[in-house]
Structure formats: structure tokens, C-alpha cells
Phi, psi and omega in degrees: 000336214262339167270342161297315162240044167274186193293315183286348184262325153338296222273325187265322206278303172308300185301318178288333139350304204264337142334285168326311179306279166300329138314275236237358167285334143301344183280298188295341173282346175327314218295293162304346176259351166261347182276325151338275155292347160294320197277344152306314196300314177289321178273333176305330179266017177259299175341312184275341184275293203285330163333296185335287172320330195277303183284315126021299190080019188269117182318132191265015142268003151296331182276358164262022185244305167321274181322331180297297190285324141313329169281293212294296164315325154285302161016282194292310176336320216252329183277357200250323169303296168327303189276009157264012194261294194293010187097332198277123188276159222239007214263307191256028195248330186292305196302288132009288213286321155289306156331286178304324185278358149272332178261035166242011171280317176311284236274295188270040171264021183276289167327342205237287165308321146300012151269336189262326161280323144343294186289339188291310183296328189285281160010280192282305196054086196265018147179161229234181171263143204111321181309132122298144185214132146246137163205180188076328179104001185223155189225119151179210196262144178284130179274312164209143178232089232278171141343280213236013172202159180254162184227154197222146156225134198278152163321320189267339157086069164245155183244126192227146192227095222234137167323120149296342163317331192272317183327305208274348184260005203239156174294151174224104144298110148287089202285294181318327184288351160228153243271334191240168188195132186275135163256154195227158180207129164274106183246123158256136179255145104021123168292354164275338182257162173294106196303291284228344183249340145356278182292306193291312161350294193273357145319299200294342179277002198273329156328305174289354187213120182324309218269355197228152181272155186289294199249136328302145181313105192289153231229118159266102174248138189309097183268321204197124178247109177264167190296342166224350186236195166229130169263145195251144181259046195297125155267114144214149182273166166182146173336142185292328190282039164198026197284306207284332166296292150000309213258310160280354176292303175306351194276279185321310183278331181271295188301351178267340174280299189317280194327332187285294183316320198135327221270092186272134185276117164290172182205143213307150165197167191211116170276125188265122139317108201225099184251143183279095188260130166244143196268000000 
């Protein structure tokens, strides 16, 4: 014990100390003053990134889902620089490092698509929250809009949870993304009634409500002469948000006019002929 901290072995233990020192002491402060002003460097660019986004206008759990994924990623870069400045080597630590993120890009590349379709959907936005949307083979109002799933509630407030990857790769119906809408109605009349007191009938309720636009001008029209009825063809614009109050209101009142009128909805029927032949 007593040779271990004798004066000559101090004494050699301080010089190699101050050896060490002088070697690798410039490095490490190199180091720490890069590390420093990196990770300053850094949070000012995630910073000027969420500004961006904000005026952007980019839905803001992508833009912290970003600005997240940009910090952590320079971060481990700037830590890997920083331990090859001090010596420590990086080669197979790099090396490690690819490796493992390729083999969870393989495990999570289902996930990873529907992250990209996400960000793609948040982006573009070919529809918000609130849109009726069909897509998918599913129909309903968006509710939420998620990283990696979109979320739906059904007319009936069924909640269906659709991939974004299939989302962004799919056909979209937007019932919702413009502000008008054509509502259209098929009415059959009778080869016995009158097209021309029809078309007039149902001009006048369309007349009456306040709800349907002038312009463009709504259209009764001659569509189809079918094997029992003759179909009349109704065209009017109207607000989106009134299609559907509408579409069942106007239904109800014209059919309630035809009945007033006279006016018979046919229905498929086969008149049988019955001839006598006497011998």
C-alpha cells in the first residue's frame, strides 16, 4: 500500500495525468463547445420548422410529430460526431445503428405506410375533420385524423377506423368539400297524366322554398319513358348543408301534391288479355 502512494509513484501518476491532459484536453473541449452550440443549433431549427408549419397551416399533430422526429435525429447525428472528435470510434456503432433501423423499418413497414400516408393526408388534405367521406368501401363523417388511421362515425354512430396508407392510396368521395350541391329527384307519373301539370305541380313547391336557388335555374325534366311509368327528372342546386333536410322534405310534399292533384305514382304491373276463340 505503502508503495503505491509513495512520492515516485505520484509523481509519475501526475505526469501521466498532465500527459493525458494535454493530449485529449483540447479535444474534449473541442467537443463540448460543439456540442453545445449544436444542440443550441438545433432547438432554433426545430423552432423556425414549427413557425414554418404554423404558417403553413400543417395539422398540428403532424407538426410536433415532425418537428419530434427532426429533433431526435439530429440529436443521435450531433452525438455521434461529437464521440468521434474525443476519439471514441463510431464505425461500428454507425454500423449497429443501421442495422437495427433497418430491421424495425422491415417489422414496422405496414405502420410506416400508413404514417406516410397520414402525413400525405394532413398535407394535401383532400378532406378535414367534419367532411362526409366514402372511401374504402366505408361511409361516414370524419371525426378525427390521426398519424397513422383516420377515424369515421357512421350515420347510425358506428365508429370505423380505416388505415391511412389504404386512405391515401384510394379512391375519396367528398360529399362535403363544396359549399353547393346538385339535389336530383326522379318522379314517375302515369302515360295517363299530364307531363306539363306535373312539371307544373312540382315547379310550384320548388318555388316556395326559400332553400333552393334561382340560379342556376331549376330543371324539371322529360328523362325516360319506361315500360309503366314516364319519368320526370328534377334538378336544383342548393346549399350542402340542405341537401339531405331537403331531399327528404321535397319528396314528401310533391307526393303529397300528386295525391291532391290526381296525379298517379304507377307501379311494375302486366295487363293480361284474355281472347275466346269459338270453334
Amino acid at each position: 500500500m505503502d508503495e503505491i502512494f509513495s512520492p515516485e509513484k505520484l509523481s509519475s501518476y501526475t505526469d501521466k495525468g498532465v500527459e493525458l491532459l494535454m493530449q485529449f484536453g483540447p479535444q474534449l473541449v473541442l467537443a463540448i463547445v460543439v456540442l453545445i452550440i449544436g444542440l443550441w443549433l438545433i432547438n432554433r431549427l426545430v423552432k423556425v420548422m414549427a413557425r414554418a408549419m404554423e404558417r403553413s397551416k400543417i395539422e398540428p399533430t403532424l407538426s410536433r410529430f415532425l418537428q419530434s422526429l427532426v429533433g431526435i435525429g439530429l440529436k443521435v447525428l450531433l452525438l455521434i460526431s461529437v464521440a468521434s472528435m474525443v476519439g471514441i470510434a463510431t464505425t461500428s456503432f454507425i454500423a449497429v445503428l443501421g442495422a437495427a433501423g433497418l430491421a424495425v423499418g422491415l417489422a414496422l413497414q405496414g405502420s410506416l405506410a400508413n404514417f406516410a400516408g397520414g402525413a400525405l393526408i394532413l398535407m394535401f388534405r383532400p378532406y378535414k375533420v367534419g367532411d362526409y367521406i366514402t372511401a374504402q368501401g366505408v361511409s361516414g363523417t370524419v371525426t378525427d385524423i390521426q398519424v397513422f388511421n383516420t377515424i369515421l362515425t357512421t350515420p347510425d354512430n358506428v365508429r370505423i377506423i380505416v388505415p391511412n396508407g389504404a386512405m391515401s392510396n384510394g379512391i375519396i368521395t367528398n360529399y362535403s368539400s363544396e359549399v353547393t350541391r346538385r339535389l336530383d329527384f326522379v318522379f314517375n307519373i302515369s302515360y295517363t297524366d299530364s307531363v306539363d301539370k306535373a312539371r307544373e305541380i312540382i315547379m310550384s313547391i320548388i318555388n316556395s322554398e326559400e332553400r333552393i336557388f334561382s340560379d342556376p335555374e331549376p330543371q324539371v325534366l322529360l328523362s325516360n319513358l319506361g315500360d309503366n311509368s314516364v319519368d320526370l327528372t328534377v334538378r336544383t342546386w342548393v346549399n350542402a348543408t340542405d341537401y339531405w333536410p331537403l331531399k327528404f322534405e321535397l319528396t314528401e310534399k310533391i307526393k303529397a301534391a300528386f295525391d291532391l292533384e290526381g296525379i298517379s305514382i304507377p307501379f311494375p304491373q302486366r295487363d293480361v288479355h284474355v281472347y275466346q276463340h269459338t270453334v
